[in-house]
Each structure stands twice: as C-alpha cells, then as structure tokens.
C-alpha positions as CSV (number, residue, x, y, z in Angstrom):
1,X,9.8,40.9,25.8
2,X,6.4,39.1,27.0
3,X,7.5,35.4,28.1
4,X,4.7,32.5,26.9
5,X,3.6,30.3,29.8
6,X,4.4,26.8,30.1
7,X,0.6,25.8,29.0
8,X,0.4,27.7,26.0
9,X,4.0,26.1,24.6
10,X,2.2,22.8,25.8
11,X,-0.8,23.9,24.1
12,X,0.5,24.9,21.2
13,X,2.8,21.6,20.5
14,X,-0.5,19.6,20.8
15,X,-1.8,21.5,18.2
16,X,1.1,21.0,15.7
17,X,1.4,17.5,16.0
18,X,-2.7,16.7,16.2
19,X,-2.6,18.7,13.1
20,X,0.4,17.2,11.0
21,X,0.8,13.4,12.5
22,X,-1.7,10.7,12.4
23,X,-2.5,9.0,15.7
24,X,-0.2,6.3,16.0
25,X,-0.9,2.5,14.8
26,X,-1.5,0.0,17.2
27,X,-1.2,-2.3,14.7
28,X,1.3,-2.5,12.0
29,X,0.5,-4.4,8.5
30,X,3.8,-6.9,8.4
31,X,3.7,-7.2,4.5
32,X,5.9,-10.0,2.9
33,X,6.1,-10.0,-1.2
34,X,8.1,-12.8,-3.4
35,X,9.8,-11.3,-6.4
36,X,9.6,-12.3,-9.5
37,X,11.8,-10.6,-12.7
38,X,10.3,-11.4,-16.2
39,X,12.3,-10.3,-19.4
40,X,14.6,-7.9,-18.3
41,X,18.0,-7.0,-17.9
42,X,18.0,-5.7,-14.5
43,X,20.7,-6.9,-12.1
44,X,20.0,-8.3,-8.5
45,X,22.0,-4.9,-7.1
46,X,19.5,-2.3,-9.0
47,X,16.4,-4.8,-8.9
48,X,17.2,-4.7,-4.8
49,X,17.7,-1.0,-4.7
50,X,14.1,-0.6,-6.9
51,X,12.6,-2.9,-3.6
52,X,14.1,-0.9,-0.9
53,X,13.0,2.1,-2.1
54,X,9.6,1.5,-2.1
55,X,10.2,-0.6,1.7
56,X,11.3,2.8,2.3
57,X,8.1,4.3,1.6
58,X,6.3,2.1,3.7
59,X,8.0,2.3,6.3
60,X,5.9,4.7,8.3
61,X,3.0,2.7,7.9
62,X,3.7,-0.9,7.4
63,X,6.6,-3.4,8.1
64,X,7.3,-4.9,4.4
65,X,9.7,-6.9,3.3
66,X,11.0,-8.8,-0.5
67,X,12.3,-11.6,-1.0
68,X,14.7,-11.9,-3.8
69,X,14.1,-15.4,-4.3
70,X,14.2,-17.0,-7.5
71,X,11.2,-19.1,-7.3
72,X,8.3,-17.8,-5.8
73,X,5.4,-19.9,-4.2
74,X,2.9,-20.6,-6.3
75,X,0.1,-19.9,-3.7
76,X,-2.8,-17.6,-4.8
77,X,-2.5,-15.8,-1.5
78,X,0.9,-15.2,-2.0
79,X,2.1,-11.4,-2.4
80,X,4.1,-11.3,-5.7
81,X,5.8,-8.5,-7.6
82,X,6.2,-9.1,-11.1
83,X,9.1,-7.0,-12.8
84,X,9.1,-6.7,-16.5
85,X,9.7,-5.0,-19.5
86,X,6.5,-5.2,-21.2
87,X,3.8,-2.3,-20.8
88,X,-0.4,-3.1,-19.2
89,X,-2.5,-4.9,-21.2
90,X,-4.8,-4.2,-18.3
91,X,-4.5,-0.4,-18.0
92,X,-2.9,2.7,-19.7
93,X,0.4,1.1,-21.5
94,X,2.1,4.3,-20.1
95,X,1.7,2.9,-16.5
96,X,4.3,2.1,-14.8
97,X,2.3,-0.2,-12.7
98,X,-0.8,-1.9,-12.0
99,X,-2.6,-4.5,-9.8
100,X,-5.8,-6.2,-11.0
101,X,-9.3,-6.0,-8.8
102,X,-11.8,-9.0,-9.1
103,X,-15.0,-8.2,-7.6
104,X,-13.6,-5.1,-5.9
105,X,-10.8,-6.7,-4.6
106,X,-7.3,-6.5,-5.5
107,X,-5.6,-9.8,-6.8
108,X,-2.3,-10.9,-5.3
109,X,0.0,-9.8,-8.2
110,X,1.9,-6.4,-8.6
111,X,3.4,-5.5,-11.7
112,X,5.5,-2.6,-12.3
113,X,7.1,-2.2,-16.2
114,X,10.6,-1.2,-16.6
115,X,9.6,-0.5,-20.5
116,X,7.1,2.2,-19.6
117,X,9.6,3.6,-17.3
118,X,12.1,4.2,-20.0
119,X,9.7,5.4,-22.7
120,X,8.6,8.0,-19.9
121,X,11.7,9.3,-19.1
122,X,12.8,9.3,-23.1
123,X,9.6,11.5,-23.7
124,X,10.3,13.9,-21.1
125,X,13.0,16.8,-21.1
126,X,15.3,14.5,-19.2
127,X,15.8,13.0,-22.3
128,X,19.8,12.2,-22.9
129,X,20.3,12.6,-19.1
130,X,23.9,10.7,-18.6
131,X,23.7,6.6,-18.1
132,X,24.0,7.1,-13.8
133,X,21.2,9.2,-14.3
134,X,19.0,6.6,-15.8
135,X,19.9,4.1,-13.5
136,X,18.6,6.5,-10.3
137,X,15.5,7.8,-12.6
138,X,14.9,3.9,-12.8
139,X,15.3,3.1,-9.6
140,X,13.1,5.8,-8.1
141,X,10.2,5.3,-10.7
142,X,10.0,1.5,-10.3
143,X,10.4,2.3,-6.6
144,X,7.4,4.9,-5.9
145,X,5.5,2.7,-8.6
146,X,5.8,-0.6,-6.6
147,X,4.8,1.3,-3.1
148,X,2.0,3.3,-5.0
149,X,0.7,0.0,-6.2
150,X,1.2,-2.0,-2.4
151,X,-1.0,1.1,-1.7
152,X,-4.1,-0.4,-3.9
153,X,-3.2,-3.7,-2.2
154,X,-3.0,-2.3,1.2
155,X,-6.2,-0.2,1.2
156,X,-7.8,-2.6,-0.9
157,X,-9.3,0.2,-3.2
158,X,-8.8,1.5,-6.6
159,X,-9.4,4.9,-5.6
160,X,-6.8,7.6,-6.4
161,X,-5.7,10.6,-4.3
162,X,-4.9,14.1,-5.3
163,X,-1.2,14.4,-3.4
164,X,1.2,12.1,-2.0
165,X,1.6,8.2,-2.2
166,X,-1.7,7.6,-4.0
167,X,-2.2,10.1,-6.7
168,X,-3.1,9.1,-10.1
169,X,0.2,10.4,-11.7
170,X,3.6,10.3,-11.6
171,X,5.5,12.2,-14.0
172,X,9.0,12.3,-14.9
173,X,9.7,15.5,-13.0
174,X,8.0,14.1,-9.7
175,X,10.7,11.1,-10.0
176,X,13.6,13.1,-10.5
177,X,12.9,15.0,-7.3
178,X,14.8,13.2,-4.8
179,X,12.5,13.7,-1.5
180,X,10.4,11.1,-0.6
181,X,8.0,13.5,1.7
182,X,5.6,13.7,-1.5
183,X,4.8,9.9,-1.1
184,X,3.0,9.8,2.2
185,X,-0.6,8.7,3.0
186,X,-2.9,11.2,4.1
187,X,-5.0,11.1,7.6
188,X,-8.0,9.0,6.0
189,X,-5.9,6.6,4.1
190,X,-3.6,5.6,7.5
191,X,-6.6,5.2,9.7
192,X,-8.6,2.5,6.7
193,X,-4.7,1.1,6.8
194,X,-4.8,1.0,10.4
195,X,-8.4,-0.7,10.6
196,X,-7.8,-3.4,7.9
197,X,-4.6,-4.4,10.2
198,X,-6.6,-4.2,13.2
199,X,-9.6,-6.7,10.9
200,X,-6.9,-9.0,10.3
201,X,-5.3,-9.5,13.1
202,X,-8.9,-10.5,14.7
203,X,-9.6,-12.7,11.8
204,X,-6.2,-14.8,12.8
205,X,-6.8,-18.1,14.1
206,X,-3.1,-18.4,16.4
207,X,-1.2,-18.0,13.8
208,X,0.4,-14.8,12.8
209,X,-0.2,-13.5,9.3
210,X,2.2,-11.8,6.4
211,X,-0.2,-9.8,4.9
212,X,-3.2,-7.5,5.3
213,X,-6.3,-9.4,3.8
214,X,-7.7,-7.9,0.9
C-alpha cells in the first residue's frame, strides 16, 4: 500500500483547517448584558438556563456574560435584555426577538418574547408535545433568539444570513434540533466581529470596556 509523505499529511491538514476555521481572534468582544424580566412567569432557574444557552453560542466568538440582577442600570450605554411576554410592536409579532437600529445603528435594548415563542411552538406539529418538552423548546428558542439578536448588536447590522447564527428564520423544527453547530458565524461575519473588537479596543482611553461599540 503506497505510504503519504510527511508533507502531504502536513499539507493536507493546512488545507482542512484554512478551509473550515476562521483565523483566530486577537481580540475577543467581552460582552456584559443586565437582564431585565417584564410580565412573565418565568423562574430565575429557566430564565438562567434561556441566558446560558445563548452565552453558549457565543462562546467561540465573544466572552459574554448576564447579570441576573433585578435592577438594571439605567445608562443608555448599558447592554439590556428585555424578557417578556408580549409580541414586536416593532417587527413581525411572530418574532421571537428584535433589537431596534437608529440611524443604522442598533440601540442598546434586546428583547426576546416568550408569547411568540409559545404561539410558535402551538402552531407547529409539536403541538401537545408533553410539559418537559415545552420547557426545553422554550429554553432553546429564547436562547438562539437572544444570541441571534447579540448578533445584530455585535456586527452592528441588520443584515440577515442564509445559514447558521444569523439567518432570518427560526422555525419550530430548527429549535427542536438539539445541536448547536447550525448557530455559528460564517468567515465574513467573524472577521467584521473581529475588526469592530479590534476598533474598540483602540478607541479605549485606559480603561477597559464591556462591550463592542455599536
């Protein structure tokens, strides 16, 4: 059997990971958002599982982190997620989340809508699925809706993708598949990440800062 040089092996690594992994950051967006829960009934265990999911998500790219809190700062340049029941008055009501853009760029309020993700998973043919269910469809919608959004935030665009983190639908059979590899950014999306974390770590003044500006 003919035996592959050591070069070619070599050669043929390089070309698997240049092709599948982005060059590495040297620069990681450290991400810190206050959480605030608005008419609902969700518990501080599921409300922390919804937030660790989409931490999760992020975690290849950024280093984010929720505080649980009960009162959040009142600063406009303060991160905040906004949990509630009620559906967008500012998009589709079937979204599961949104963030609002003001001259192009995206406010500092995500809010993701437990009501919209109930009413997707009630029109879908998990319909009736058992009560456990729910509470893991639940989790995993808010979850991928939170990071999606943090996306918007992060890249500082409205834009949507065709796959992974940023497409511009998530339906109820995407959520009840349990991988996470469909939520990734693609190549073009990690280096923009990569540069806004590199524009705002020049645009510090000593001090180090929580967020990516938008």
């Amino acid at each position: 059997m003919p035996t592959i040089g050591a070069g070619v092996l070599a050669a043929l690594f390089y070309a698997v990971v240049a092709g599948h992994v982005a060059a590495p950051f040297t620069e990681r967006p450290v991400v810190r958002i206050l959480v605030q829960s608005k008419g609902t009934t969700l518990d501080r265990s599921v409300l922390a599982e919804i937030v660790n999911t989409a931490a999760e998500i992020w975690r290849p790219y950024a280093d984010v982190t929720f505080d649980l809190a009960d009162d959040a700062s009142d600063s406009a340049r303060t991160l905040r997620l906004v949990v509630t029941d009620s559906v967008s008055t500012v998009s589709d009501s079937a979204s599961l989340g949104w963030i609002e853009f003001v001259d192009g760029r995206p406010g500092t309020v995500i809010t993701v809508s437990t009501g919209a993700a109930a009413a997707l998973l009630k029109a879908s043919r998990w319909n009736g699925v058992p009560r456990t269910v729910q509470r893991t469809f639940l989790i995993r919608a808010m979850g991928r809706a939170i990071a999606h959004e943090l996306g918007h935030y992060l890249l500082a665009s409205r834009d949507h993708a065709p796959h992974g983190l940023m497409r511009g639908q998530l339906t109820a059979d995407d959520i009840m598949l349990p991988r996470r590899s469909g939520y990734r950014l693609d190549r073009a999306q990690i280096q923009s990440l990569q540069r806004r974390a590199l524009m705002a770590r020049g645009s510090e003044s000593g001090e180090a800062a929580d967020t990516v500006l938008p």
